[in-house]
C-alpha positions as CSV (number, residue, x, y, z in Angstrom):
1,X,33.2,21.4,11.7
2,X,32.2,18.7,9.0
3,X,31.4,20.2,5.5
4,X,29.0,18.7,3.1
5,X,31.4,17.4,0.6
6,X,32.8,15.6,3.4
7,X,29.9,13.4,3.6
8,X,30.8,11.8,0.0
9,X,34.3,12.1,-0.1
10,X,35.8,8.7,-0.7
11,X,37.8,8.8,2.8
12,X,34.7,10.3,4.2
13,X,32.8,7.9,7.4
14,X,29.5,6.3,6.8
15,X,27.7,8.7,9.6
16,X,28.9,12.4,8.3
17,X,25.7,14.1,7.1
18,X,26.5,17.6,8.5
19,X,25.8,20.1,6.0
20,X,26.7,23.8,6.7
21,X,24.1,25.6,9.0
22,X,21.7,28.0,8.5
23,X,18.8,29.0,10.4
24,X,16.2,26.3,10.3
25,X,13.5,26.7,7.6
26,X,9.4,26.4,9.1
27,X,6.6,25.5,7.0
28,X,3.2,26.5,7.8
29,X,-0.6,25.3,6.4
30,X,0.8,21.8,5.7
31,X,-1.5,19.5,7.4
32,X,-0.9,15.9,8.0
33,X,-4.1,13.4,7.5
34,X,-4.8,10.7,9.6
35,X,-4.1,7.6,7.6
36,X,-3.7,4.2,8.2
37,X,0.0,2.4,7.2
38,X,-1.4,1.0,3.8
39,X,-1.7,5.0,2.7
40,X,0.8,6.1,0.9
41,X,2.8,9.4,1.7
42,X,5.0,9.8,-1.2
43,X,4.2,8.3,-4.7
44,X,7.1,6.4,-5.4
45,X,8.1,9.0,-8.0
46,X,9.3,12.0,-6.4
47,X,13.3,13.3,-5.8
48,X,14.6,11.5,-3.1
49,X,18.3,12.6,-1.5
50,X,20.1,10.1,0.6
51,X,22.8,10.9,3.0
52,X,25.2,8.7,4.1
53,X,28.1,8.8,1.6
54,X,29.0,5.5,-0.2
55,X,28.5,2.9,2.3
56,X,27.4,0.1,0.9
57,X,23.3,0.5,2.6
58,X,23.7,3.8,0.9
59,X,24.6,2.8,-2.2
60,X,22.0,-0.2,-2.3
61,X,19.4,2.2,-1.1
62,X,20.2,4.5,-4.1
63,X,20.0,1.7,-6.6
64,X,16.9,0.5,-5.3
65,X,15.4,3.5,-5.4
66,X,16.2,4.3,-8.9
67,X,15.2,1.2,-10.1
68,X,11.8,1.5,-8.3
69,X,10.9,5.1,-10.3
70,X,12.2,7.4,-7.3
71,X,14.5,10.0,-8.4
72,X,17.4,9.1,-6.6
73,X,19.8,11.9,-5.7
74,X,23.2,11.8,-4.2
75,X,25.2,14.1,-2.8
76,X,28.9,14.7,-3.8
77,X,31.4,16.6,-3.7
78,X,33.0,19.3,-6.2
79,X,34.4,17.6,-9.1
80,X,33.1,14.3,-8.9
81,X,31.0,13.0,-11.9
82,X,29.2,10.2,-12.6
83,X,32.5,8.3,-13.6
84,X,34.3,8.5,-10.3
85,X,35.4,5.5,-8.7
86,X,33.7,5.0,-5.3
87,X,34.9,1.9,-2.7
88,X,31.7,0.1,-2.7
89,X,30.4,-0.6,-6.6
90,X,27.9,-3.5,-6.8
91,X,28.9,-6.6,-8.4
92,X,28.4,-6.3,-12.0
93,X,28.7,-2.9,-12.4
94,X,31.0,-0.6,-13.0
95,X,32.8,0.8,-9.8
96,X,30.7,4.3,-9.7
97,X,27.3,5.3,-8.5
98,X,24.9,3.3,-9.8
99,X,23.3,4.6,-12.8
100,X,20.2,6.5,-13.4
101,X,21.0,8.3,-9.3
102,X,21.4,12.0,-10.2
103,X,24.2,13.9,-8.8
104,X,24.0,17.1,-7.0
105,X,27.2,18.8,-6.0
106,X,25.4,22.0,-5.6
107,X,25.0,22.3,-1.6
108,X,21.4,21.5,-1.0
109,X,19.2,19.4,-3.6
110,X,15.3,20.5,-3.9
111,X,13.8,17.1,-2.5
112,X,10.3,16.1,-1.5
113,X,12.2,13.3,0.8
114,X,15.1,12.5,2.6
115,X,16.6,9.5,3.6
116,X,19.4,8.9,6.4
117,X,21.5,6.1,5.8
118,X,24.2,5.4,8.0
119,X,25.9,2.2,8.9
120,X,27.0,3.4,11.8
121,X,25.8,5.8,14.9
122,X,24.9,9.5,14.7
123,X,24.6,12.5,16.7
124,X,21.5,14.4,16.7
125,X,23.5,17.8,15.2
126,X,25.1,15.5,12.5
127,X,21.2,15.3,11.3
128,X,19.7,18.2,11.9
129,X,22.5,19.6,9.8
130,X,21.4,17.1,7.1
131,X,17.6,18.3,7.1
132,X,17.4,21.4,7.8
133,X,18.0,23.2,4.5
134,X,15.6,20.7,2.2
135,X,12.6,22.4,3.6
136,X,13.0,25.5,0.8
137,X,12.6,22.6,-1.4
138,X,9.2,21.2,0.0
139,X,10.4,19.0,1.9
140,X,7.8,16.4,3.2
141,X,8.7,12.7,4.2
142,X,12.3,11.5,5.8
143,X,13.3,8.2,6.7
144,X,16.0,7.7,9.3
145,X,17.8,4.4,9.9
146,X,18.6,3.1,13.3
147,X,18.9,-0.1,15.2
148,X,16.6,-2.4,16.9
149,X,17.1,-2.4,20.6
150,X,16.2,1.9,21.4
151,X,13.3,1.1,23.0
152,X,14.8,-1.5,25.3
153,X,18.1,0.7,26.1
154,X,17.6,-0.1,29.5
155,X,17.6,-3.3,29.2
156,X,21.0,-4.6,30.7
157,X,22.4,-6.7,27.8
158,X,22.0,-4.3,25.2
159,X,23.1,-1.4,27.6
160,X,25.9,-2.9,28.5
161,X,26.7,-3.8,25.0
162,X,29.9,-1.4,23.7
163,X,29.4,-1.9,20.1
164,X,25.4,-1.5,19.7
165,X,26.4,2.5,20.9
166,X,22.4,2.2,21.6
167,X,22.1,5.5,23.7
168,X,23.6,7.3,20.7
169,X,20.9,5.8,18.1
170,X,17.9,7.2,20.2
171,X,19.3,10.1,20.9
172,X,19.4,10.4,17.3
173,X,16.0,9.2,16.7
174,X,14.6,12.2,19.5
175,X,15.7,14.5,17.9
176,X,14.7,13.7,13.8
177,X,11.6,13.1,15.5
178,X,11.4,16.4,16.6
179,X,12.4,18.7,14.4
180,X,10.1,16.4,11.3
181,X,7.4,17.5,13.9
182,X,8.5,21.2,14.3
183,X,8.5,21.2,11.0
184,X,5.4,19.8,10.3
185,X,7.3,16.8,8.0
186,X,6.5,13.4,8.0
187,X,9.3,11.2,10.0
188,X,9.5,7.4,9.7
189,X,11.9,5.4,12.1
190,X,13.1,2.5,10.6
191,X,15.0,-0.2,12.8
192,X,17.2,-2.4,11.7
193,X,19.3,-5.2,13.0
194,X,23.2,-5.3,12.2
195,X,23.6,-5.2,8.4
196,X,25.4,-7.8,6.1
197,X,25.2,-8.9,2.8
198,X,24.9,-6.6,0.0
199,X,25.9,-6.9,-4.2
200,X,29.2,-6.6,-3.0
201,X,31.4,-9.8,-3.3
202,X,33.8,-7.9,-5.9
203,X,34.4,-4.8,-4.2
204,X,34.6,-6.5,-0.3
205,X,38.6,-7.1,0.5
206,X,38.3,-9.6,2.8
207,X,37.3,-12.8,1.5
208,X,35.8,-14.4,4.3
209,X,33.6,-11.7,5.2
210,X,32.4,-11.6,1.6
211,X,31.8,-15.4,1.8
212,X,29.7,-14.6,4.8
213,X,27.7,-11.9,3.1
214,X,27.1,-14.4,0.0
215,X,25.9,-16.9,2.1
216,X,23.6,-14.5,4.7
217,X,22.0,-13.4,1.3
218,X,21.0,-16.7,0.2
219,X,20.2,-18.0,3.4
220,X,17.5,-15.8,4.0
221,X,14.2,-16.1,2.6
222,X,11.7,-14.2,5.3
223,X,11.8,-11.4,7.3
224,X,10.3,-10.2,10.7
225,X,8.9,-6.8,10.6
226,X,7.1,-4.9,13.8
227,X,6.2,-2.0,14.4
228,X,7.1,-2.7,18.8
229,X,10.7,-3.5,19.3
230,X,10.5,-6.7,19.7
231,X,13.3,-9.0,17.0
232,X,16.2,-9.2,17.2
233,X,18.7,-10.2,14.2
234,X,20.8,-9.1,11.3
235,X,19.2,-7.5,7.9
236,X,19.9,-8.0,4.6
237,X,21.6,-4.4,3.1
238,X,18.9,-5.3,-0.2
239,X,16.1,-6.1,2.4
240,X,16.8,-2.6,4.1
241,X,16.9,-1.0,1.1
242,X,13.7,-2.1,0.0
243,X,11.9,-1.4,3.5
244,X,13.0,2.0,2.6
245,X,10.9,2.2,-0.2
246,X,7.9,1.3,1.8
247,X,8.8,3.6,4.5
248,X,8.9,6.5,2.0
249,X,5.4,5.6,0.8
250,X,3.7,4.2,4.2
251,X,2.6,6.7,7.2
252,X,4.1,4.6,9.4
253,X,6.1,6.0,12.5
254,X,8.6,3.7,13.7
255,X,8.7,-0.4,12.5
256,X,11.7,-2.7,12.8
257,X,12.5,-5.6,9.6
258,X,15.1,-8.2,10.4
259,X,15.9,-11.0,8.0
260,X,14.7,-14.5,8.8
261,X,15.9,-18.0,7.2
262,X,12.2,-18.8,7.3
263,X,9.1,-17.7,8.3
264,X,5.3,-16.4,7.9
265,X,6.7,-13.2,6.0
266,X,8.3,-14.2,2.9
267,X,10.6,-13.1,0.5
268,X,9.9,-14.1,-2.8
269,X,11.5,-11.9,-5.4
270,X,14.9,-13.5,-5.7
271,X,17.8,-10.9,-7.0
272,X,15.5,-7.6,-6.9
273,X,18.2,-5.4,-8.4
274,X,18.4,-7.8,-11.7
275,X,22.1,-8.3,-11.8
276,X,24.4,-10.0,-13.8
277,X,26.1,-12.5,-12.6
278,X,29.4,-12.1,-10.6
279,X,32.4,-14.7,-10.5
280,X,30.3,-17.2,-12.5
281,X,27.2,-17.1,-9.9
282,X,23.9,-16.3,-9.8
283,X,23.4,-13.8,-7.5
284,X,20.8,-14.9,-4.8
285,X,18.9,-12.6,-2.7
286,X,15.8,-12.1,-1.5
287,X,13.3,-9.3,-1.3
288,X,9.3,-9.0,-0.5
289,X,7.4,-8.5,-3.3
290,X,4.6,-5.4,-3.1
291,X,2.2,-7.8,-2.0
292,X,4.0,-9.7,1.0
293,X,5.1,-5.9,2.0
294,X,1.2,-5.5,2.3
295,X,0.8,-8.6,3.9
296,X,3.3,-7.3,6.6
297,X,2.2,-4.1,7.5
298,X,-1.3,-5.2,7.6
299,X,-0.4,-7.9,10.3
300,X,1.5,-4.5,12.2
């Protein structure tokens, strides 16, 4: 049985959310409004947890949404503190959470959203243990990642494919759906192509992989979002992270973003996280601004 420290321990895998059960928590009264995906859900100021330990989409994620006014809140084990090394640090800074995320270290954080971040597959139990204590809290948005492809599992290519692990994903996907509508919590699916890039050229041991990532980052300036599963591609770690922030504040069930070299949908906001530079470079990478984020959902 997976603990909840053993989602942030340093050795820990990028898809342990498990958090010891109890029985599951139901709201009542809360009524969702129809609204259109230019509505916002949450503010953009509220306590956000993210689960996933300290991948590297995690850890961009939690910067991003610090940065952005969320109160970002990470989950840790006993006895680690803000100054603890962690695998992944983003280029420029030091080797530890980013700063400004708040720590919790507590068992379960009182959140008003929840975000799911794994880089690789989950099973449904691994997150339904993740959510199914934050509803004492008031619980009311989560965000789950997954991969683009789900809704064409059948399809023999992608079936067939050993890595993509595609079954798992919606399985997955099922069953957050179902218990955010048990629970009367609003669910966003958020699909994503295989990640790369990411601020982390420093902390990545293998050169030629971090070359790759450099180069993914400054390659591409567009993205494809959709809300059928229709592209195909990789996505930028900083281009999911800020997708997140939309999904958080958009009542938006399921969309897809991949990253594009060009395209209708730009990305104009060139090294979103303001970095310094690393190993004498500018850091180039590029995000949507707010208003080519409304440009995309309005063409969804």
């Amino acid at each position: 049985v997976r603990l909840a420290c053993a989602l942030c321990a340093l050795a820990a895998s990028a898809h342990a959310f498990v958090v010891p059960a109890t029985p599951l928590y139901r709201t009542s009264g809360r009524i969702q409004g129809a609204v259109t995906p230019l509505n916002m859900a949450l503010t953009g100021t509220e306590k956000v947890v993210v689960y996933g330990g300290f991948e590297r989409v995690a850890v961009t994620i939690l910067k991003t949404l610090a940065d952005s006014g969320f109160r970002a809140i990470c989950p840790v084990p006993k006895g680690f503190t803000s100054q603890s090394k962690i695998k992944w640090g983003i280029d420029g800074l030091p080797q530890t959470i980013p700063p400004n995320v708040q720590l919790s270290d507590d068992g379960v954080p009182v959140v008003e959203g929840c975000v799911l971040a794994s880089e690789e597959p989950v099973t449904p139990e691994e997150c339904i243990g993740a959510l199914q204590n934050l509803l004492k809290g008031g619980l009311s948005k989560v965000v789950f990642l997954s991969k683009v492809g789900v809704d064409r599992r059948e399809n023999f290519m992608i079936k067939m494919n050993p890595f993509l692990k595609i079954d798992t994903w919606y399985q997955a996907e099922e069953a957050v759906k179902k218990w955010c509508a048990q629970n009367s919590v609003e669910c966003t699916i958020l699909r994503t192509g295989k990640l790369e890039g990411g601020p982390f050229f420093q902390t990545q041991r293998e050169f030629q992989a971090a070359l790759e990532g450099s180069l993914f980052d400054v390659e591409n300036k567009a993205m494809k979002v959709s809300v059928v599963d229709n592209v195909d591609g990789m996505t930028s770690r900083d281009l999911v992270a800020t997708a997140v922030r939309q999904a958080l504040m958009r009542d938006v069930a399921v969309f897809s973003v991949v990253s594009s070299k060009t395209g209708p949908l730009t990305c104009s906001v060139v090294n979103h996280m303001d970095l310094p530079s690393a190993n004498t470079k500018e850091r180039k990478v590029y995000t949507p601004t707010p208003e080519e984020w409304d440009a995309a959902f309005a063409q969804i």
